[in-house]
Every structure is written in C-alpha cells, then in structure tokens.
BANU-65251 format. One line per 10 residues: for each residue x, y, z of C-alpha. Coordinates in pm, 1 decimal. Example, Ala and Ser with C-alpha at 12.3 -4.5 7.8 and 13.67 -1.06 7.14 Angstrom:
1230.0,-450.0,780.0  1367.0,-106.0,714.0
//
This chain:
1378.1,-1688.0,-3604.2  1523.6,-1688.8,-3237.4  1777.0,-1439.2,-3168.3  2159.1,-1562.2,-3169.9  2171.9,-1656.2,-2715.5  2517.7,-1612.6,-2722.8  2501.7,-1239.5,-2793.7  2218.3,-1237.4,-2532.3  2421.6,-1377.2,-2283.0  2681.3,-1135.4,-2327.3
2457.6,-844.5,-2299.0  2279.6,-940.8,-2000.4  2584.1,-1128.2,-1794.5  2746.6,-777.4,-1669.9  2448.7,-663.6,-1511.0  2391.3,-961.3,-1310.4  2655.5,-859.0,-1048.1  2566.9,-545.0,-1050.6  2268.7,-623.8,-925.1  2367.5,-926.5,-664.6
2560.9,-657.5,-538.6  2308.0,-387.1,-483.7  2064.8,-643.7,-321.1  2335.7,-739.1,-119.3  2379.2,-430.8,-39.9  1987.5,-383.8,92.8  1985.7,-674.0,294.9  2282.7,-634.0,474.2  2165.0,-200.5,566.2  2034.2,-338.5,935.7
2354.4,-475.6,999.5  2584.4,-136.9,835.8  2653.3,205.1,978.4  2527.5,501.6,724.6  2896.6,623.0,850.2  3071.2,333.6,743.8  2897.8,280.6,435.5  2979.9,630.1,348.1  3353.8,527.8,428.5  3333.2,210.8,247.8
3190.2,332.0,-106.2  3392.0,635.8,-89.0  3777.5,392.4,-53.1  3595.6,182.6,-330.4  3527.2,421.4,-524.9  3908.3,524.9,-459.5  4064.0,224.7,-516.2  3869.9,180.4,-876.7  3975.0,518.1,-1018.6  4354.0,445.1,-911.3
4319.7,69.1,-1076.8  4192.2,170.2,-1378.6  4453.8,481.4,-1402.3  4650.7,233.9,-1328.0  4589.4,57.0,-1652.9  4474.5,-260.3,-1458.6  4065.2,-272.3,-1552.9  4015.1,-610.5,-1508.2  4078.0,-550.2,-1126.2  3806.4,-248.8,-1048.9
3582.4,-529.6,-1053.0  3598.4,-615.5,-654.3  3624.9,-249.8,-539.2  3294.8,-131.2,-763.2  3097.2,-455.0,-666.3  3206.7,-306.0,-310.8  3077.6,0.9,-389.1  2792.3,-56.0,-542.5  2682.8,-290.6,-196.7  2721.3,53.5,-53.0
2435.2,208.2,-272.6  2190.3,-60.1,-207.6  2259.4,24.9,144.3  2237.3,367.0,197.4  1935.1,329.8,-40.1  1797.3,124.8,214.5  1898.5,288.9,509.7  1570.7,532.4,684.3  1713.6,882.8,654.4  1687.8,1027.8,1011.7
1404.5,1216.4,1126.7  1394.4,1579.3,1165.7  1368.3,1769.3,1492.2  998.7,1847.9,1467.9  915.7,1520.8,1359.1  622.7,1327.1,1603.0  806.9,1024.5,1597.9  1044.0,1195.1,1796.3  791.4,1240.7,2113.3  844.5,1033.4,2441.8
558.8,813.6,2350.8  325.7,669.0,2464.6  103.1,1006.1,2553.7  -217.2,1131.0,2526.6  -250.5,1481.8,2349.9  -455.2,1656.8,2137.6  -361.0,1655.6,1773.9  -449.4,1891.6,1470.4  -334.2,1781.2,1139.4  -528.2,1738.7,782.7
-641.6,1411.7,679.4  -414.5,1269.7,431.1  -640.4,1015.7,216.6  -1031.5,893.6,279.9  -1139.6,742.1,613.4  -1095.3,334.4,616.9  -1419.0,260.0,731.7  -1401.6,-139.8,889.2  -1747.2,-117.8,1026.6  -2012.4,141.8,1111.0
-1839.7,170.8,1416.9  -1472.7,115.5,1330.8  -1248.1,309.8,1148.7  -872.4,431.8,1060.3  -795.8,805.3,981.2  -427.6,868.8,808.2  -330.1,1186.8,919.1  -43.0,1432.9,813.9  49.4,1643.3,1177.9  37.2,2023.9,1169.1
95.0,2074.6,1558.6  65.4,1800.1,1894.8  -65.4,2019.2,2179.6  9.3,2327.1,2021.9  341.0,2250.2,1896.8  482.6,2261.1,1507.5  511.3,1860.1,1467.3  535.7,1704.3,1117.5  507.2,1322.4,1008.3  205.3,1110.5,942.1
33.8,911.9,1188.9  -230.0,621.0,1169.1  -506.8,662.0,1380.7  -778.3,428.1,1495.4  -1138.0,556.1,1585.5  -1391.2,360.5,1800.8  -1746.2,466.9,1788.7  -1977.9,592.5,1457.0  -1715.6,869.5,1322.6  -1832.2,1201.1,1176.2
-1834.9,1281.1,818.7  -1480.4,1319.5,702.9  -1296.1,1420.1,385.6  -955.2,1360.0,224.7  -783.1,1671.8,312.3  -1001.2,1819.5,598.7  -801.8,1913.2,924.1  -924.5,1846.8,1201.0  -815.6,1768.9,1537.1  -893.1,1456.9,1774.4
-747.6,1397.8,2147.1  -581.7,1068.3,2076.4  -368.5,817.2,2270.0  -29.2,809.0,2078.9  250.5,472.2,2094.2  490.3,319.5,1853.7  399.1,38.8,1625.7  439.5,-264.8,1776.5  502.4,-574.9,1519.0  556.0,-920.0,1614.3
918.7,-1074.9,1719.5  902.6,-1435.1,1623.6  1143.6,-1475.8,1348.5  1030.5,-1526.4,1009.3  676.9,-1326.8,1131.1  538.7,-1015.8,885.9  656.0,-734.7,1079.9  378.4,-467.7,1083.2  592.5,-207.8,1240.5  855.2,-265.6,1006.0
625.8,-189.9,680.4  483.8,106.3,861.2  843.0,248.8,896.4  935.1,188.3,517.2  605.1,414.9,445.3  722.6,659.1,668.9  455.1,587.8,978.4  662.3,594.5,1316.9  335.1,660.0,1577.6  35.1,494.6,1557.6
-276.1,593.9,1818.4  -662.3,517.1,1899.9  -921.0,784.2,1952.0  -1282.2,815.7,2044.0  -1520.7,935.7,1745.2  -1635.7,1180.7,1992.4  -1314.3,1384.8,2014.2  -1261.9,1445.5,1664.9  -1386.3,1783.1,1606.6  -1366.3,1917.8,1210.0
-1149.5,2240.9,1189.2  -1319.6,2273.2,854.1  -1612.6,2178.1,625.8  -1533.1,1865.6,414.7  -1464.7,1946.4,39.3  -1383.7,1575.0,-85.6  -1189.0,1512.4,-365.9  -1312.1,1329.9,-673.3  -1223.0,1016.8,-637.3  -1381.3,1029.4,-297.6
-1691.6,1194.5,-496.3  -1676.0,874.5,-727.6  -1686.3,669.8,-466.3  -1945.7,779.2,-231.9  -2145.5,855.4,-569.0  -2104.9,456.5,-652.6  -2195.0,326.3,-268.3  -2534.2,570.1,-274.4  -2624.3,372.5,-619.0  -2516.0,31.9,-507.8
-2760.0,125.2,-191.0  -3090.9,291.9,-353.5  -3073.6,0.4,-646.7  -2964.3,-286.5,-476.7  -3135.3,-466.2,-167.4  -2906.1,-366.4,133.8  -2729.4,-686.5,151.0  -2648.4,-677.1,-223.3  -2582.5,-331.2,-226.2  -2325.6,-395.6,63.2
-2163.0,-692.3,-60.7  -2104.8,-501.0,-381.5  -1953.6,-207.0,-209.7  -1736.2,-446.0,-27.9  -1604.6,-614.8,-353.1  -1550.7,-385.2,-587.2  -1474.2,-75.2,-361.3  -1355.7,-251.9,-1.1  -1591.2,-67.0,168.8  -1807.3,-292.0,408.8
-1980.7,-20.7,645.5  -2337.9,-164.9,511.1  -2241.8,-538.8,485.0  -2462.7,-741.1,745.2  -2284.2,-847.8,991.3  -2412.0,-1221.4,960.0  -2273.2,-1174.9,619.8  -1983.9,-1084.8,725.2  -1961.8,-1352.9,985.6  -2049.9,-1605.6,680.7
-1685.1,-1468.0,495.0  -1503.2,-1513.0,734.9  -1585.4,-1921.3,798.6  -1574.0,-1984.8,449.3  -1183.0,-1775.1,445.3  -1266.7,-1568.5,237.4  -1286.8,-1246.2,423.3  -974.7,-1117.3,262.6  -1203.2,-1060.5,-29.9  -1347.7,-797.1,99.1
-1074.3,-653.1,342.2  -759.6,-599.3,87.0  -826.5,-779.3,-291.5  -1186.2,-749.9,-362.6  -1107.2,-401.3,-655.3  -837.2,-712.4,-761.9  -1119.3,-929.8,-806.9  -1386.1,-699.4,-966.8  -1122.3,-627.7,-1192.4  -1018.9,-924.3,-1315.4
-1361.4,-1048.9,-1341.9  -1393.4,-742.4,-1549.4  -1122.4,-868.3,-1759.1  -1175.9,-1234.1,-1777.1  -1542.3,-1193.8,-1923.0  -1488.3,-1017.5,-2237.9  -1192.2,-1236.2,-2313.8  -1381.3,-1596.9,-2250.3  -1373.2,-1840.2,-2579.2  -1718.3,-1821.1,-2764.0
-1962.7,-2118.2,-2646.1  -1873.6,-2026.9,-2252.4  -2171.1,-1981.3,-2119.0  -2349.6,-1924.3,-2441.4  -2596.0,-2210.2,-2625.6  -2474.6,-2194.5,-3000.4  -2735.3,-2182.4,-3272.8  -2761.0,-2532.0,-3431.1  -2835.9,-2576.8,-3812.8  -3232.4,-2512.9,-3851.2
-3442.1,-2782.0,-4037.0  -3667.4,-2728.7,-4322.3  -3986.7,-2723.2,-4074.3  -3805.5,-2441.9,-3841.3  -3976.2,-2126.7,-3786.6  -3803.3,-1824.8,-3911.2  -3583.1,-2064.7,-4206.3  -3544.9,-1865.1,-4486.1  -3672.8,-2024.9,-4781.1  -3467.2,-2222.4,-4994.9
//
C-alpha cells in the first residue's frame, strides 16, 4: 500500500524553497560582497522578526528566502587567508621550502611525481597552507608525514579561461591549494626517516606481492587498477591505454573499477559463466543407482 501523496507533498513542498534559495545563494557568492551579504541577511533577518511580531506570517516568506540566499553565500564565500599564509607570497619565486608531507607521494611514472605538502617555514620564515608540488627526476623514498624540505619554483594555479572549461585553479582553491610549484628530485632532502602510515604499509605491502607473484607487466597493470599506481606499468603498455581511451582507468577510476568488479561477481545470476549439470542417464558414471 502506497503512502497517501498528498500528505507527501505537503511535507516536502516547504523545503523546496528553502533550498532554491540557498543554491541561489552559492551561485550568485562570485558576484556578492561578504560585507553586503552580512548587511543583507542581517535587514532580512530584521524585517522577518518585525513581520511576524507583527502578526503578519504569511509575509516573512520574501525576507527569510532573502536571508537564507545569504547563507548559501557566505557558505560559499573562501574565508580570507591569514597573514602567514604562502598564498600570500609575491609569487612566482624560487625558495627553499620545509614542510611535512601531507598524504603519500603520487607517483605518475618512475620519473614523475606530485608531493602534497603542508608548509612549516619558506626560506626560514613561519608560512602555513598546503602546496602541490611537482617533482621531475626518480624521487627518494618518501612517507606520509615526513618533513622534508625541497628548493622549489613556486606560482599560482593557472586554470583555463574559455567559458564553460573545468577550471583547475578553481577546484584547487575550494580544497584550500593557492600555490602550486615544480622541483628537482635532487633537492628534496628528508629532514627525517620515513615512518609510513598503514595504509601506506598496505599499500606498498600489496605492490611488492603484485610484483614477486605476478610477471612485471601483470604485476603493474594490477597495481595500476586496483591501487592507481603505475610506476612499474611498461611504458608500451601504457602507450597501448591511452589509444584505446582508456587511460583514465588507470589515472583516477581504476579502485572504482576493481571495486565494482568486486561487487558485480558475487551478485551475477547462476548459469553466468557457469555450465549447469544436466540430468545424468542411466549409463552415466557416478549415477546413483536406482
């Protein structure tokens, strides 16, 4: 039995402007002042106490819609940077930077490779913020949470302009990157010993089996699929992905697809992939007798 749709109507119907509002609210943040949201969603705020004092409820309607537009945007407005942050710096420069490694070396190829760093100090100097940096040459073993420091050319993200374009720089602001930089292996000197986590344990563990079981093309397509990691994929291999399109695979979805293979096999009808057992005949081997 269906529930009554009237009564679900009239549940969900007041929360739909609510939330037009609020996404309103987000897309319009480029375009509004943190000041003058602040001034509008405090007079609409204002102006629905005094209507509903007023006795006149049906009327709040416009000023809280109003207000809550001003929540989405503040919520979507970047809260400003503090003093000591590195975005702050008059970039581009080169300088040397100590900070501790924030998650596991991105490892592209054997001689490619992107460290996410967390800044302790740029040249000597308190900085804070986190910082993407790329490394060109074999890098040194490297842990999550190791400092270290590396002499690195620093910039801002750059995305591209064309409207309607994925804006790199954009998503690295929202995830609080404001400096990006590129490095030689060679200047990235450990401040430290490693001491990995262990998830990082788990998954150096699983590349070191995939390697001494598996032939080394195996072994590396494996690590790339199920773990993204493609330091020991051939490189005519790799070649091969990327003029079928499929290179993606490996680069950003392949734990997507491991999983769902995962998920998809235990869950397939009975008879997929499976030769059923017909009825046996009296002059079978192995009939029971009648």
């Amino acid at each position: 039995m269906s529930p009554p749709s009237g009564r679900t109507s009239r549940l969900a119907l007041p929360l739909a402007p609510l939330a037009v509002a609020f996404a309103a609210g987000i897309a319009l943040a480029p375009w509004i002042p943190p000041r003058a949201a602040w001034a509008v969603l405090a007079a609409a705020l204002a102006a629905s106490v005094l209507v509903l004092v007023l006795g006149q409820a049906m009327h709040a309607l416009v000023p809280l819609l109003a207000a809550i537009a001003m929540l989405g945007a503040l919520r979507a407005t970047p809260a400003p940077l503090p003093p000591e942050h590195v975005g702050l710096l008059p970039l581009p420069l080169t300088a040397r930077v100590e900070a501790r490694l924030a998650a596991e070396p991105i490892v592209w190829a054997p001689d490619r490779a992107r460290l996410a760093l967390d800044v302790e100090r740029v040249d000597g100097v308190v900085r804070t913020g986190r910082i993407l940096i790329g490394l060109y040459g074999p890098p040194p073993p490297l842990a999550e949470g190791q400092r270290l420091a590396v002499d690195a050319r620093l910039e801002r993200p750059l995305g591209f302009r064309d409207p309607g374009v994925f804006d790199a720089a954009a998503r690295l602001a929202r995830e609080g990157v404001h400096v990006t930089g590129s490095a030689s292996a060679t200047r990235v000197v450990p401040l430290e010993p490693p001491a990995p986590a262990w998830p990082a344990r788990v998954r150096r563990f699983a590349l070191a089996a995939f390697a001494e079981r598996l032939p080394s093309a195996s072994a590396g397509l494996l690590g790339g699929l199920v773990l993204g990691d493609r330091t020991t994929l051939p490189a005519d291999v790799q070649d091969a992905f990327r003029r079928a399109g499929i290179f993606h695979v490996l680069a950003v979805s392949g734990f997507n697809v491991a999983l769902l293979a995962g998920a998809v096999h235990p869950a397939r009808p009975r008879g997929v992939g499976h030769q059923q057992p017909g009825p046996r005949r009296a002059g079978d081997p192995g009939r029971a007798p009648g």
